[in-house]
C-alpha positions in Angstrom: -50.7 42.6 -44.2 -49.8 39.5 -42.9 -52.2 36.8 -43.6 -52.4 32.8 -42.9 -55.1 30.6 -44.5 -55.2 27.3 -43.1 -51.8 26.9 -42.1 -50.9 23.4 -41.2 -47.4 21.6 -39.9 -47.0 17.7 -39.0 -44.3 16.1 -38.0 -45.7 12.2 -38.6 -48.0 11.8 -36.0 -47.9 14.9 -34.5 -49.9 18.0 -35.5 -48.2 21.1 -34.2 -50.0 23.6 -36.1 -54.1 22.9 -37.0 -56.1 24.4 -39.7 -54.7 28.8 -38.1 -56.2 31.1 -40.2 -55.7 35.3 -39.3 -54.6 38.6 -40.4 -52.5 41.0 -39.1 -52.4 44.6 -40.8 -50.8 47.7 -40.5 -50.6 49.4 -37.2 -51.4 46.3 -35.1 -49.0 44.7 -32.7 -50.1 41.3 -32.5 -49.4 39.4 -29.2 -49.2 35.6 -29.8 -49.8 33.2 -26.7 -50.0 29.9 -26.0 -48.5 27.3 -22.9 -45.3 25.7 -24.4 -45.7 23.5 -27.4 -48.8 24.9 -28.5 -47.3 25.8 -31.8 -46.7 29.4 -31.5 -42.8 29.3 -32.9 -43.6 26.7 -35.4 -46.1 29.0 -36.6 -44.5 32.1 -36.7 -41.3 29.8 -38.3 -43.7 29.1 -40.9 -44.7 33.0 -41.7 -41.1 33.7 -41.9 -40.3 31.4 -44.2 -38.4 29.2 -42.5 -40.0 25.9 -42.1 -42.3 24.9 -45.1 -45.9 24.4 -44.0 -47.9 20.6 -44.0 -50.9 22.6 -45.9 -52.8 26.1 -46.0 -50.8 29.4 -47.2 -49.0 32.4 -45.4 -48.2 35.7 -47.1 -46.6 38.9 -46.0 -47.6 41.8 -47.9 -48.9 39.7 -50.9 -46.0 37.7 -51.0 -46.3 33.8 -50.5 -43.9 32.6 -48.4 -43.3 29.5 -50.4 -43.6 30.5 -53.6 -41.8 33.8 -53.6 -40.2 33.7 -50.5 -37.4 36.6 -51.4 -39.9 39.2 -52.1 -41.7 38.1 -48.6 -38.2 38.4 -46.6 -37.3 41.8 -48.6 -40.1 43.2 -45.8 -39.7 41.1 -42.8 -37.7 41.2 -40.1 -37.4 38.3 -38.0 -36.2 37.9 -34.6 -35.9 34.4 -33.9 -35.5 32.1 -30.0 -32.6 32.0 -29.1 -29.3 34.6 -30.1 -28.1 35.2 -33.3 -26.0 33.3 -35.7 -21.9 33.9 -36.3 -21.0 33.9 -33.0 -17.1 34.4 -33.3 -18.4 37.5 -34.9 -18.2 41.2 -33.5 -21.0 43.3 -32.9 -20.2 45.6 -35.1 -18.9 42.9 -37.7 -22.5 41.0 -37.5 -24.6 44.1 -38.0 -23.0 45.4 -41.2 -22.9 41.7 -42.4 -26.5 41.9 -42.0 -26.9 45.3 -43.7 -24.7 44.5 -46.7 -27.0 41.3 -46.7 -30.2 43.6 -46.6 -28.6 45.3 -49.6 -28.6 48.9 -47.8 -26.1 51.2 -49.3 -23.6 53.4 -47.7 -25.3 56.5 -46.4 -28.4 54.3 -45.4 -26.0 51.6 -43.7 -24.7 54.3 -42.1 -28.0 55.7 -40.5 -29.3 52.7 -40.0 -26.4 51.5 -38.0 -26.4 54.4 -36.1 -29.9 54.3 -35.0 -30.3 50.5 -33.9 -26.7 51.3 -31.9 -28.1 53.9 -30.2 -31.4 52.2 -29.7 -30.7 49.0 -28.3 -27.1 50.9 -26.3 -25.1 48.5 -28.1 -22.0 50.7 -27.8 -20.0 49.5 -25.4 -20.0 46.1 -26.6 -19.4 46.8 -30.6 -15.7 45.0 -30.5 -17.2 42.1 -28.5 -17.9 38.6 -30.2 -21.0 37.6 -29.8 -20.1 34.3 -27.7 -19.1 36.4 -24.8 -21.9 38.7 -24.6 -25.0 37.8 -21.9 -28.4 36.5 -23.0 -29.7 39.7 -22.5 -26.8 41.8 -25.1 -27.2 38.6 -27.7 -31.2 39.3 -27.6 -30.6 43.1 -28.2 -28.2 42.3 -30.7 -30.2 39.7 -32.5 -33.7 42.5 -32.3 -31.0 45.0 -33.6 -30.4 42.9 -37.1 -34.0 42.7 -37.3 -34.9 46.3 -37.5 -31.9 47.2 -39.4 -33.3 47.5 -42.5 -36.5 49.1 -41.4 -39.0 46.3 -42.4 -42.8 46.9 -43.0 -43.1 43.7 -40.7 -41.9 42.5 -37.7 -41.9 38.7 -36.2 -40.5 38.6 -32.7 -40.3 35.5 -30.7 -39.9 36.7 -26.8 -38.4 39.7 -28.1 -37.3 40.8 -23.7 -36.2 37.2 -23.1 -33.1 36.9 -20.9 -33.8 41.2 -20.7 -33.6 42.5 -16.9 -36.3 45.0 -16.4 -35.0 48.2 -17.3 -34.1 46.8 -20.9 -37.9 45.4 -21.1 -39.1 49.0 -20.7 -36.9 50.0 -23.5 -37.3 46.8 -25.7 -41.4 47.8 -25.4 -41.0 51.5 -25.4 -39.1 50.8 -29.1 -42.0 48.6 -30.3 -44.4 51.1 -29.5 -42.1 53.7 -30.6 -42.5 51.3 -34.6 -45.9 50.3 -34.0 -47.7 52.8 -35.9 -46.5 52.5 -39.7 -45.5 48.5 -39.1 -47.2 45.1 -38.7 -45.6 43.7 -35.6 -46.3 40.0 -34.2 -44.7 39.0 -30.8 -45.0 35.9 -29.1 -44.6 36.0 -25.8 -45.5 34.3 -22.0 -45.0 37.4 -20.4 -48.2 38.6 -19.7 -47.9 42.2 -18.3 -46.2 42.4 -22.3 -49.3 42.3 -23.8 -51.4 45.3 -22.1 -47.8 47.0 -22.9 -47.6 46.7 -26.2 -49.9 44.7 -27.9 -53.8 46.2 -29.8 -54.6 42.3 -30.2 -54.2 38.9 -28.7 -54.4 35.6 -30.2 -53.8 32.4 -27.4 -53.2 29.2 -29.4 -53.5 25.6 -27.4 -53.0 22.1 -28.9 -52.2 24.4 -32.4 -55.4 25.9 -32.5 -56.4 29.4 -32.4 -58.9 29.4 -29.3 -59.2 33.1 -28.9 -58.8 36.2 -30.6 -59.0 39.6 -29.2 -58.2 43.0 -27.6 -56.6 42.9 -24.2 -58.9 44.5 -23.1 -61.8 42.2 -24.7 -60.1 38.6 -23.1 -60.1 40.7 -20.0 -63.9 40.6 -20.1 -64.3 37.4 -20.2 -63.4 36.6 -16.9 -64.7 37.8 -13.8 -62.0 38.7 -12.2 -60.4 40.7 -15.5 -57.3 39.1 -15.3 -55.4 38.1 -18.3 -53.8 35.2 -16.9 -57.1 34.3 -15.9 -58.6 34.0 -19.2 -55.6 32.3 -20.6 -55.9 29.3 -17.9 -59.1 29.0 -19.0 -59.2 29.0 -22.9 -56.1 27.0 -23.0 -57.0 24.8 -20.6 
């Protein structure tokens, strides 16, 4: 499972992550939502071991993220804003960089390949380097390299971003394709993406968690059942 105790980031002054404790286990797709700056990518930066945290502790599957952050990464795949790194890169080139990275040997690079090709209809742009693909080919590429290796865990941050509608459909119709044997978080501020994909719901504001739930539970709490109605009003 993934689980935070506490977790805490300052930057001087400024708190951007308070006191967020949760666990996320097999099987759940975790939607993570907050207004901008409510420190929902500083957070998941700090379960992916990429920023270290203020105070408080995040593991994935047992491992601390600080103190043995290789073991944590072995099972993670990470999907970070904005596109991928290497951008005078081809498709093609980027991807087995990442599975020689991953440490997947020949057959298995070669399935695995195959598949997130296929899934993400990567191949007409395989000879392309990456600077001159669209937002929307750099995010498929950049989910691609995350699910190469076939992690236990998933952290996606706006995983459809820059995606036109038909590709959201498939982006979501992929996670819940996973969902079942992984532990999936996605933070998102598309709103119809959680009752698409998500079992659970956590809105953060000011870096606090300020509600925790099933869709279908933060539903209830408003009269008129709307999501975006319940998240005006907790993260008020």
């Amino acid at each position: 499972m993934i689980k935070t105790q506490n977790l805490t980031k300052r930057y001087h002054a400024l708190t951007a992550v308070d006191d967020v404790s949760f666990e996320v286990r097999s099987g759940e797709v975790l939607g993570f939502l907050g207004p901008n700056g409510a420190g929902k990518t500083t957070t998941m930066r700090m379960i992916a071991g990429f920023i270290t945290p203020t105070a408080g502790t995040a593991s994935i599957c047992g491992h601390d993220v600080v103190s043995d952050p290789i073991r944590a990464k072995t099972v993670l795949g990470y999907l970070p804003e904005g596109a991928p790194s290497y951008g005078e890169m081809t498709v093609r080139g980027f991807l087995e960089f990442i599975a020689k990275l991953r440490g997947l040997g020949t057959e298995r690079r070669r399935t695995r390949l195959a598949y997130v090709i296929e899934r993400l209809t990567l191949g007409d742009v395989l000879h392309q380097t990456i600077d001159t693909l669209s937002k929307g080919f750099r995010r498929r590429v950049g989910l691609a390299q995350a699910i190469l290796h076939d992690p236990a865990v998933l952290i996606l941050d706006e995983p459809t971003d820059g995606l036109d509608p038909l590709q959201k459909h498939e982006v979501r119709s992929l996670i819940n394709e996973m969902a079942p044997n992984k532990i999936i978080v996605i933070s998102t501020h598309i709103l119809e993406e959680v009752d698409a994909v998500c079992t659970r719901a956590i809105i953060i504001a000011h870096g606090r968690i300020v509600a925790d739930d099933s869709p279908e539970g933060l539903r209830a709490r408003a009269p008129s059942g709307r999501l975006d109605d319940v998240f005006r009003t907790v993260a008020a």
